[in-house]
Backbone as JSON Lines, residues from 0, in Angstrom:
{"i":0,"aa":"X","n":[-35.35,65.15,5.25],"ca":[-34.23,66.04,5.12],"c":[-34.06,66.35,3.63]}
{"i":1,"aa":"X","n":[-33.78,67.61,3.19],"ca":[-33.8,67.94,1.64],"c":[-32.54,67.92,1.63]}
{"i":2,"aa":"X","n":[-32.07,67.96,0.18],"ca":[-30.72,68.65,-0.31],"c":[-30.01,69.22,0.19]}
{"i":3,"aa":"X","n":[-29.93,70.01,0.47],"ca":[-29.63,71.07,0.92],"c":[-28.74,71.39,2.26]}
{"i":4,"aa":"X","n":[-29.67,70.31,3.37],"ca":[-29.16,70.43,4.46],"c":[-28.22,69.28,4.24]}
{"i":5,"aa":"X","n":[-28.73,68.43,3.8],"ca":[-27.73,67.1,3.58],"c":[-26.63,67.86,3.11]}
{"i":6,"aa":"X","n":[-26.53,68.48,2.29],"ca":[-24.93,68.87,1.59],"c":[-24.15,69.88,2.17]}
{"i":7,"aa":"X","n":[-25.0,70.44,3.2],"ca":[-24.71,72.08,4.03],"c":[-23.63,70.81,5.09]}
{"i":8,"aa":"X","n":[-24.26,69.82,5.47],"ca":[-23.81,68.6,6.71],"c":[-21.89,68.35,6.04]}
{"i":9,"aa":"X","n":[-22.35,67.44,4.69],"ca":[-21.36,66.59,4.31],"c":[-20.75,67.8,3.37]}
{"i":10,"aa":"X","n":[-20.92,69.01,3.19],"ca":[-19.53,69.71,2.37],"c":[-18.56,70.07,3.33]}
{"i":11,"aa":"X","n":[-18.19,70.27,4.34],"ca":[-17.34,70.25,4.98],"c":[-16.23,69.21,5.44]}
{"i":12,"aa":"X","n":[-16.46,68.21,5.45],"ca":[-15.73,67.0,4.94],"c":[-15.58,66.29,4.31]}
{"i":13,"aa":"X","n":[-16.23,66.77,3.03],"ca":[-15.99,66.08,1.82],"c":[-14.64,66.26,1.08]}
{"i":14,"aa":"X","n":[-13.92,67.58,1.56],"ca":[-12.71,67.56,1.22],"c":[-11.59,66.36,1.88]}
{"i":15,"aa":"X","n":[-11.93,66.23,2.84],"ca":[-11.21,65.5,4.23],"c":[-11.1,64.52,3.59]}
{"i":16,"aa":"X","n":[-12.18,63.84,3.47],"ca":[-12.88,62.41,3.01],"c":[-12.04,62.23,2.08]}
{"i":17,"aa":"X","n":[-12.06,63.19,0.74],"ca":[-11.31,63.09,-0.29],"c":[-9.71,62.87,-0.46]}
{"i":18,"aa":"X","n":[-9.36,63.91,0.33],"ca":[-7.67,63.33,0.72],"c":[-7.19,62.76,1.27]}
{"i":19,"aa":"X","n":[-8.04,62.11,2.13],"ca":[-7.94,61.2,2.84],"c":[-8.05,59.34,1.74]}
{"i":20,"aa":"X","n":[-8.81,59.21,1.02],"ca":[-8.95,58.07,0.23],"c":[-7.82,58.68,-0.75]}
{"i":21,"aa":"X","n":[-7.75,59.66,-1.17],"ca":[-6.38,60.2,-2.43],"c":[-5.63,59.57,-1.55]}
{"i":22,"aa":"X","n":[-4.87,60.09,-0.25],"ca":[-3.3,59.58,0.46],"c":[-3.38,57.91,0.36]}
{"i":23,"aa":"X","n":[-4.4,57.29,0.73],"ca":[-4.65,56.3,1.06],"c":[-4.24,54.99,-0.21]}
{"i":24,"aa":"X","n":[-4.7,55.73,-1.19],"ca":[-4.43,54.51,-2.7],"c":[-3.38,55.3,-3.02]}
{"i":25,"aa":"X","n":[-2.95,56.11,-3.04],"ca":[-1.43,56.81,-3.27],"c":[-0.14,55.76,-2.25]}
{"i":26,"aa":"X","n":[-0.27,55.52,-1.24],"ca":[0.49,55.21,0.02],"c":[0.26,53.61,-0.72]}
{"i":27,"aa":"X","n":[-1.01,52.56,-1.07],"ca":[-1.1,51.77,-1.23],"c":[-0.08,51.47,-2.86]}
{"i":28,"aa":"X","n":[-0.66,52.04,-3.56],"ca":[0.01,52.36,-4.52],"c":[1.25,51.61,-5.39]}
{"i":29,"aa":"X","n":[2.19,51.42,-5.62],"ca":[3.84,51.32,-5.69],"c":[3.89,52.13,-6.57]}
{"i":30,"aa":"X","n":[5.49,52.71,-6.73],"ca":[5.46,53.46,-7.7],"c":[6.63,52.82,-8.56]}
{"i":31,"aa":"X","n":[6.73,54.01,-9.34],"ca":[7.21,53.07,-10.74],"c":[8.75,52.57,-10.2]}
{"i":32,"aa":"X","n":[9.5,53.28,-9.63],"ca":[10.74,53.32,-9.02],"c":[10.85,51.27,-8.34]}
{"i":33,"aa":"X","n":[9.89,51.09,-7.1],"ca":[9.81,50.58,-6.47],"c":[9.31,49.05,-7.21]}
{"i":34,"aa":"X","n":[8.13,49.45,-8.06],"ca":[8.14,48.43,-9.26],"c":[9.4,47.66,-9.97]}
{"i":35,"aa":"X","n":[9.97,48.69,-10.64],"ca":[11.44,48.27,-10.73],"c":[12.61,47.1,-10.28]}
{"i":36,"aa":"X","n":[12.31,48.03,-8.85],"ca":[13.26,47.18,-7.73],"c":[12.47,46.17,-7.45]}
{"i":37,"aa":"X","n":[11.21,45.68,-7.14],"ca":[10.98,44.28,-7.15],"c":[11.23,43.32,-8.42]}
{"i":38,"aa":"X","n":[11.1,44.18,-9.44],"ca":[11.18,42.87,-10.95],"c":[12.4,42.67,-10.94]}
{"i":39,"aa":"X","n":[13.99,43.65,-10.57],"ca":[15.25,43.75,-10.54],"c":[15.57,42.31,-9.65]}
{"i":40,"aa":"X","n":[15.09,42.47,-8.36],"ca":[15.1,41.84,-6.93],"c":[15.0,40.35,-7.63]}
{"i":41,"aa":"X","n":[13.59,39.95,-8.33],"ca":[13.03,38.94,-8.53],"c":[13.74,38.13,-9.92]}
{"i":42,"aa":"X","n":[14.41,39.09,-10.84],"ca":[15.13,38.28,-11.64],"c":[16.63,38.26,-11.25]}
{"i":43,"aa":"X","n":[17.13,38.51,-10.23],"ca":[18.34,38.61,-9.68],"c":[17.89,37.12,-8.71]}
{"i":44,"aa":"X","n":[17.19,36.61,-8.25],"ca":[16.94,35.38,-7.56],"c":[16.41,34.45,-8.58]}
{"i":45,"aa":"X","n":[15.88,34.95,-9.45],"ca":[16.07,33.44,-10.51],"c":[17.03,33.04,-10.98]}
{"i":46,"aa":"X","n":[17.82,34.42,-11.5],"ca":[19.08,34.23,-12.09],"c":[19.99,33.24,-11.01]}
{"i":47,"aa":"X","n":[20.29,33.04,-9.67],"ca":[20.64,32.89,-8.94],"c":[20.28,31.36,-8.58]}
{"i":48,"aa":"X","n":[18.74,30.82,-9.01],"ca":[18.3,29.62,-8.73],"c":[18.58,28.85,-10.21]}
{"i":49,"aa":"X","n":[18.8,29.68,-10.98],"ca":[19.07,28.7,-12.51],"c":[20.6,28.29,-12.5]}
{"i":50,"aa":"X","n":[21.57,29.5,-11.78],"ca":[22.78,29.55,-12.44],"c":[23.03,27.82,-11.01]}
{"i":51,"aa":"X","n":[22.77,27.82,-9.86],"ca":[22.98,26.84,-9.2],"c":[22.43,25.45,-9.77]}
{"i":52,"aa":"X","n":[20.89,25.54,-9.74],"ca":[20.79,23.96,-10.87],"c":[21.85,23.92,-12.22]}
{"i":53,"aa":"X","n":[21.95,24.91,-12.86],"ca":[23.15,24.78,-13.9],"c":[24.39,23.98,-13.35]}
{"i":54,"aa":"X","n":[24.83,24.34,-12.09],"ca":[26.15,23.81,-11.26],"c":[25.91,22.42,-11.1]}
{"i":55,"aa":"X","n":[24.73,22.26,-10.63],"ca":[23.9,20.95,-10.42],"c":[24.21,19.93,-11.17]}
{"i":56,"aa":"X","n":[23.39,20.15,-12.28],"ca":[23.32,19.3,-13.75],"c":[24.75,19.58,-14.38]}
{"i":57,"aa":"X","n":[25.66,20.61,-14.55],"ca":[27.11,20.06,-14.76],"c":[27.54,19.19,-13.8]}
{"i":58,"aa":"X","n":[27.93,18.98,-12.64],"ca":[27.98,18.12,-11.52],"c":[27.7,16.89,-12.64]}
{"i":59,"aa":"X","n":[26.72,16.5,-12.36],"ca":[25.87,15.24,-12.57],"c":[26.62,14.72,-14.15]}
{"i":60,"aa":"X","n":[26.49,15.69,-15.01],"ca":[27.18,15.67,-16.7],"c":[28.48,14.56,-16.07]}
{"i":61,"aa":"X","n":[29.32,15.42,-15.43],"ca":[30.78,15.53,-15.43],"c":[31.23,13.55,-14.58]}
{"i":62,"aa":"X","n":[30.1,13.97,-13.82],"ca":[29.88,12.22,-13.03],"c":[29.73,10.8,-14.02]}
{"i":63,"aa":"X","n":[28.2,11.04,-14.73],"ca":[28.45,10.42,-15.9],"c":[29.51,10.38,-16.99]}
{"i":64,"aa":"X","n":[30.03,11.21,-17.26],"ca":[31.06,11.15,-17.98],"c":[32.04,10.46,-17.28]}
{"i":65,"aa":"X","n":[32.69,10.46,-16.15],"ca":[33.48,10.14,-15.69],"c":[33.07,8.33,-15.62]}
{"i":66,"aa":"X","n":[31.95,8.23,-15.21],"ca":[31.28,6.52,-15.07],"c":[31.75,5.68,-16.47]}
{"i":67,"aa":"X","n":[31.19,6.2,-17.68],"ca":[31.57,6.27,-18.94],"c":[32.79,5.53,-19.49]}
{"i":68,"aa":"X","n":[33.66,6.28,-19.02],"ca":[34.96,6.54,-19.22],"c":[35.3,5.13,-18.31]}
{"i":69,"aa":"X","n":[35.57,5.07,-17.28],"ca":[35.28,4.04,-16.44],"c":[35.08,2.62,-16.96]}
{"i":70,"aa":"X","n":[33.8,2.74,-17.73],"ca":[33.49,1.24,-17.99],"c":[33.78,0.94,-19.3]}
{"i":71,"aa":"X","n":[34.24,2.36,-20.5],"ca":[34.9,1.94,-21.45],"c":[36.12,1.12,-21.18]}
{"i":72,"aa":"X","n":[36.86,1.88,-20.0],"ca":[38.48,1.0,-19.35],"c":[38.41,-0.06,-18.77]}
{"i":73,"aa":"X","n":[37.5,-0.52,-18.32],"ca":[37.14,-2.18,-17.75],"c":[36.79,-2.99,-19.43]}
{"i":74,"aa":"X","n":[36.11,-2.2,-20.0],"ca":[35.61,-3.21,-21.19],"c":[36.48,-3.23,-22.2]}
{"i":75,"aa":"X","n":[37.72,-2.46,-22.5],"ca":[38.74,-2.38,-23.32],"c":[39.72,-3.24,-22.42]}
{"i":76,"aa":"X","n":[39.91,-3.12,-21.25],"ca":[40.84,-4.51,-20.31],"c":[39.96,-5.2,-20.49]}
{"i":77,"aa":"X","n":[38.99,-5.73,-20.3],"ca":[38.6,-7.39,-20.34],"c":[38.76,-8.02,-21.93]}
{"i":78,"aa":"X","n":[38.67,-7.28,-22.59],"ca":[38.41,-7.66,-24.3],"c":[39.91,-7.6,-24.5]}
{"i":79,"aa":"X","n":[41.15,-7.02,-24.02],"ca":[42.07,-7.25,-24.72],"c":[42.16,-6.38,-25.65]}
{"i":80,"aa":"X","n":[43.38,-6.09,-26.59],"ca":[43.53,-4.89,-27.75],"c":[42.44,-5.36,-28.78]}
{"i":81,"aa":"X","n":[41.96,-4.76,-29.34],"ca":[41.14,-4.66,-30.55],"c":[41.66,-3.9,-31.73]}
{"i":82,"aa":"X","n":[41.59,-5.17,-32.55],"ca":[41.46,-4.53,-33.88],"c":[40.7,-3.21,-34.38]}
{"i":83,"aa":"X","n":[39.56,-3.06,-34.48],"ca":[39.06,-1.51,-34.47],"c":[38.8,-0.99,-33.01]}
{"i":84,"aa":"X","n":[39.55,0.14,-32.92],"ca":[39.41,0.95,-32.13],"c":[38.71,2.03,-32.26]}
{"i":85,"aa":"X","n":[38.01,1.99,-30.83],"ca":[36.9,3.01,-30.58],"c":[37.48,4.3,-30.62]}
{"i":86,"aa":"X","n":[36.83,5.21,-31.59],"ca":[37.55,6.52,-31.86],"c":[36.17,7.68,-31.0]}
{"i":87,"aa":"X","n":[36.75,8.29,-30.24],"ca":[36.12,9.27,-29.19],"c":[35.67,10.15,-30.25]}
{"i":88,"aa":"X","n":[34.76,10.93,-30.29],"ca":[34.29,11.92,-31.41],"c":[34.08,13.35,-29.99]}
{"i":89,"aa":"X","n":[33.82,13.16,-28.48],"ca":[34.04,14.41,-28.34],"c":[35.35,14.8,-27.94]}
{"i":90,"aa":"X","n":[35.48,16.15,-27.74],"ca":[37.0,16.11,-27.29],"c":[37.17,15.77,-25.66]}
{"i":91,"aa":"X","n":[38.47,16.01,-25.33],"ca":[38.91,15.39,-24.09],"c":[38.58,16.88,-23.31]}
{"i":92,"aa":"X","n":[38.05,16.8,-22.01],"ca":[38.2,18.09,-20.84],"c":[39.58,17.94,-20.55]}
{"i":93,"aa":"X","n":[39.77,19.22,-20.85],"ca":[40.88,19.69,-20.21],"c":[41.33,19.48,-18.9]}
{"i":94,"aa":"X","n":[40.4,19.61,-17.81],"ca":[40.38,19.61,-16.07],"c":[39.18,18.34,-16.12]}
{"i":95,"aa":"X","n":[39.79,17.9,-15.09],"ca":[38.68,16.9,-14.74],"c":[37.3,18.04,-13.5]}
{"i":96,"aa":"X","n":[37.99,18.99,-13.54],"ca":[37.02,19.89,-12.85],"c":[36.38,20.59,-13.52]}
{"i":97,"aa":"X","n":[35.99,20.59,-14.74],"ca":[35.44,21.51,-15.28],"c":[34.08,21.39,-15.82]}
């Protein structure tokens, strides 16, 4: 088979062919819009998984602190008043909820 006929065969759907693979990686594609909205989507759920461990680990802060506090008041009652007193250097929370 020459040239000729081969291309007389396949020019008639070579357009087909063609817009057909164009629609195809077009449709596959994302576009910039949609790009967007997934990176939006995806730092809106981290933001979301940090700000809760944040809640977390304050939790946990606020526990220890409270333990702290605790066994300074058992160890200042068992010892009796002291001559030098332990001076707190952070400040006091306002809420014990906070």
């Amino acid at each position: 088979m020459d040239l000729d006929a081969l291309l007389s065969r396949i020019l008639p759907f070579l357009s087909t062919i063609t817009l057909a693979f164009i629609g195809y990686y077009q449709a596959k594609a994302k576009t910039k819009s949609d790009k967007e909205k997934d990176e939006y989507d995806r730092l809106i759920a981290e933001n979301n998984r940090i700000k809760s461990d944040l809640e977390y680990y304050r939790k946990r802060w606020r526990t220890a602190e409270d333990e702290l506090d605790q066994l300074k008041h058992q160890v200042d009652a068992r010892s009796g008043p002291s001559v030098i007193r332990n001076r707190n250097l952070k400040p006091e929370r306002k809420y014990k909820n906070e």
